[in-house]
C-alpha positions in Angstrom: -21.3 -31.1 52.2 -19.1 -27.8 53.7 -21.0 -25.6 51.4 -24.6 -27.3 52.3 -23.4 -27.1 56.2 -22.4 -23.0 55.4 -25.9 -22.7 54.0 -27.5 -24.5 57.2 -25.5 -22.2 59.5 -26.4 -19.5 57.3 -30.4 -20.2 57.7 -30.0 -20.6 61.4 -28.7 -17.1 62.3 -31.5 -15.5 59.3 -34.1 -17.3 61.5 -32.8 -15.9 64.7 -32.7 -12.3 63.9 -36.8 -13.3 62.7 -37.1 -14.9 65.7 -36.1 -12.0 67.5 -37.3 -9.6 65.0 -33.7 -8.1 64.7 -33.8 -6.3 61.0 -31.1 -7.4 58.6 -30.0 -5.3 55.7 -30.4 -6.9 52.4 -27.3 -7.3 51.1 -27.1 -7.1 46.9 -24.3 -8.1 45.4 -23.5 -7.3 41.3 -20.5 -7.1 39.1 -18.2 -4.7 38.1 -20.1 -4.2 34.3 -23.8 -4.9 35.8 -23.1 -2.0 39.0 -21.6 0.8 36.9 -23.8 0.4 33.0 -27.5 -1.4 33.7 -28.3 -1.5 37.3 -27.8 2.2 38.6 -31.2 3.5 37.0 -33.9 1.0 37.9 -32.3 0.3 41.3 -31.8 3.6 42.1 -35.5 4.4 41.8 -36.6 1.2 43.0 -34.4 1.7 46.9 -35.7 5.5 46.7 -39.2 4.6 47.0 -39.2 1.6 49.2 -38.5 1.1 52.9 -36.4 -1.9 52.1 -33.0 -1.1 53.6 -30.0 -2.2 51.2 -26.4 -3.0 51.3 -24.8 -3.1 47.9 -21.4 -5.3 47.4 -19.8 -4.8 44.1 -17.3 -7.3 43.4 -16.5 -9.8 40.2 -18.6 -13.2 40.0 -16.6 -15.5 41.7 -15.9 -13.5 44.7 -19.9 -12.9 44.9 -20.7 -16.9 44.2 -18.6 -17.3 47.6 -19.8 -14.1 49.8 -23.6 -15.9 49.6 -22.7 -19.5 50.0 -20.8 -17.7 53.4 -23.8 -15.7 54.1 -22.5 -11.9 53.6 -24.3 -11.7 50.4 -28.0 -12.6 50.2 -28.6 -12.2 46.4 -26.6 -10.7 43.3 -27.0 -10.1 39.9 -23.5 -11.5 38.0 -22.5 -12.1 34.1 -20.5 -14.9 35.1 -20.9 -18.9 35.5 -22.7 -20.4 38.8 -24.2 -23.6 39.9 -27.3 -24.1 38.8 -27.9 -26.9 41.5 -26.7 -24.8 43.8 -28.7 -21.3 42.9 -31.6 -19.9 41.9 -31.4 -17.9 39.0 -33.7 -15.6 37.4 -32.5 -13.7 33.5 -32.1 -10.2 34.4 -30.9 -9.4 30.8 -29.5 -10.6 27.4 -26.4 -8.7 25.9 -24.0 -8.7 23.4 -20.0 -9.2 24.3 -18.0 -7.3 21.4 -14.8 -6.4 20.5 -13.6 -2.8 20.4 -11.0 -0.3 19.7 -9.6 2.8 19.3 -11.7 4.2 16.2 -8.5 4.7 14.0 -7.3 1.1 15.1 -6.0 -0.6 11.8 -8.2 -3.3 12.3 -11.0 -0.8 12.3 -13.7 -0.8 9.4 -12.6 -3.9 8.0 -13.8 -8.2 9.0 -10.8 -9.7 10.5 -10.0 -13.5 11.5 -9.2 -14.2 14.9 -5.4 -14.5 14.1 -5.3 -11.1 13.2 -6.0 -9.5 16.7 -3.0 -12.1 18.3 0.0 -9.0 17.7 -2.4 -6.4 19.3 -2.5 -5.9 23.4 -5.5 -7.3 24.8 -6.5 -5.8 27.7 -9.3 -8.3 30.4 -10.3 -8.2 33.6 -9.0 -10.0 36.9 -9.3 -13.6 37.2 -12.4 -14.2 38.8 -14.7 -11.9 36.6 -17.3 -12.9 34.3 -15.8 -11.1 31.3 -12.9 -12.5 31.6 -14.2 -16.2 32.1 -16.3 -15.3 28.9 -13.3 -14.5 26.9 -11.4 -17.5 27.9 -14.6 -19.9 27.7 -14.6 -18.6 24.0 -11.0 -19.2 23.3 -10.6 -22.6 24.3 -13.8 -23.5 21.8 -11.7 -21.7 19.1 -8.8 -23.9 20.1 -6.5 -20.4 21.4 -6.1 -19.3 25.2 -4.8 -16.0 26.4 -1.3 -17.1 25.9 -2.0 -17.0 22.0 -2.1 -12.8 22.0 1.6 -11.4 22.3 0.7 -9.3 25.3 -2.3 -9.5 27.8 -2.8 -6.7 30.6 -5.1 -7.5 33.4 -7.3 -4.6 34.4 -9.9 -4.3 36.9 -11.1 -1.0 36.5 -13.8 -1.0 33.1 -13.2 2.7 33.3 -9.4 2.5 33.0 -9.7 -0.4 30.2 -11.4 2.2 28.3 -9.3 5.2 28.5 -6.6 2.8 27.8 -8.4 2.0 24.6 -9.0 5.3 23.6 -4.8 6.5 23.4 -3.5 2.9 22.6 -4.0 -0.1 19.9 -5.1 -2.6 22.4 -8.3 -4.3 22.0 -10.7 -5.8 24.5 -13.8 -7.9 24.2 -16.8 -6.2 26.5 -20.4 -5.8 26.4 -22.1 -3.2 24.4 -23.7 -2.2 27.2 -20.5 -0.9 28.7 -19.3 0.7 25.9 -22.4 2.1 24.8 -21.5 5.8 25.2 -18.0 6.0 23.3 -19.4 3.7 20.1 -21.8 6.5 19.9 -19.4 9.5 20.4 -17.0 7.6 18.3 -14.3 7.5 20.5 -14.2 3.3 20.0 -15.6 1.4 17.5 -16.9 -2.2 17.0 -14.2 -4.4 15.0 -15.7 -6.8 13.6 -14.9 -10.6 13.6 -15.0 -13.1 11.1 -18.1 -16.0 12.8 -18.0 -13.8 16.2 -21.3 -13.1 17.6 -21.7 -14.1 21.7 -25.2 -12.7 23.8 -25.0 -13.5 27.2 -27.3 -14.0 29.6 -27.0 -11.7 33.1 -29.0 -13.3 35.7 -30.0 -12.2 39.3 -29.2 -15.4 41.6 -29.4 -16.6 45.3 -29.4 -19.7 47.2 -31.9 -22.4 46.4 -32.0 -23.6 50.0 -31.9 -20.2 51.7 -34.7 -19.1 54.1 -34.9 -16.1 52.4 -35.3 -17.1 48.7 -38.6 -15.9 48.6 -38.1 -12.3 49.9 -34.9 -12.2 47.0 -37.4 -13.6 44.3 -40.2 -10.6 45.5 -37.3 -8.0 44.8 -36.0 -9.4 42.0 -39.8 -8.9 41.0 -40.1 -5.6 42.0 -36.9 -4.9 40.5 -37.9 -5.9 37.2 -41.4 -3.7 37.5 -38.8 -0.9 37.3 -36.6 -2.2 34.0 -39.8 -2.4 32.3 
């Protein structure tokens, strides 16, 4: 009921800035992955061309899930979990989440089991983002939590998780997407796991009862015009 009442207050001030034809910024939101490795290109030519004015709030999934349902966030693309009853969702892209290392890691070029990787530093993401909620969704079905690896270091820089990588043995589980560049430079590598294959969806979501939804669905539309 508090979130449906946030939504109602939410629609009544969108309705008075129409009513008074006051123009409102749309607001994007995205994750920390989505912002920095797949959205850049087609958004960046997409806002270029168009006269739609934009405001773009990065921030991890949870922290954007709340932003909208308190109406500073109109619409934003995210890796992590939502309410379906509560949102809108449209799939904005499939990905793989994979595990990676420094390319002389010992674990490297060999298939590993799970309790291999529990001596080696695992470095995640904040509480709150998708990635991390990913991981931890994935541990619990193979009966392990982030208490099972010897040493866990929260990061939220993607950037810094990466360098960190690249002069250490940690590990960390990301999408290809992010790591794209240094798998093909060969500064990390791909260590692969014994019955470990995850794709995740990324969607593009906003309220289902917000006056908007249909302006959010045009530009998700418009957006997609450019991924093709």
């Amino acid at each position: 009921m508090y979130e449906y009442a946030k939504i109602q207050v939410q629609n009544e001030e969108i309705f008075e800035s129409q009513l008074y034809k006051v123009a409102i910024p749309l607001t994007i939101g995205s994750t920390l992955s989505i912002a920095d490795y797949y959205l850049p290109e087609i958004l960046g030519q997409y806002l270029t061309s168009s006269s739609q004015r934009c405001q773009i709030y990065v921030n991890n999934t949870q922290t954007l899930v709340q932003k909208m349902i308190d109406g500073e966030v109109d619409c934003a693309f995210v890796e992590g979990q939502f309410d379906p009853q509560l949102f809108t969702y449209h799939l904005f892209k499939n990905e793989k989440f994979i595990l990676v290392a420094h390319k002389d890691h010992p674990l490297a070029k060999q298939k590993i089991t799970f309790d291999e990787l529990l001596t080696f530093p695992l470095f995640i993401r904040e509480e709150g983002s998708g990635t991390r909620a990913i991981l931890e969704n994935y541990l619990l079905q193979e009966i392990y939590t982030l208490s099972s690896f010897q040493k866990v270091i929260e990061v939220q820089s993607l950037t810094m998780i990466k360098k960190m990588l690249a002069y250490t043995q940690g590990i960390s589980f990301l999408y290809e997407g992010v790591v794209h560049h240094e798998l093909l430079t060969g500064e990390l590598t791909q260590i692969h796991l014994e019955n470990f294959q995850l794709i995740r969806p990324m969607h593009f979501i906003y309220l289902r009862n917000n006056i908007n939804k249909q302006k959010y669905s045009a530009f998700f539309k418009n957006i997609y015009k450019e991924k093709l």
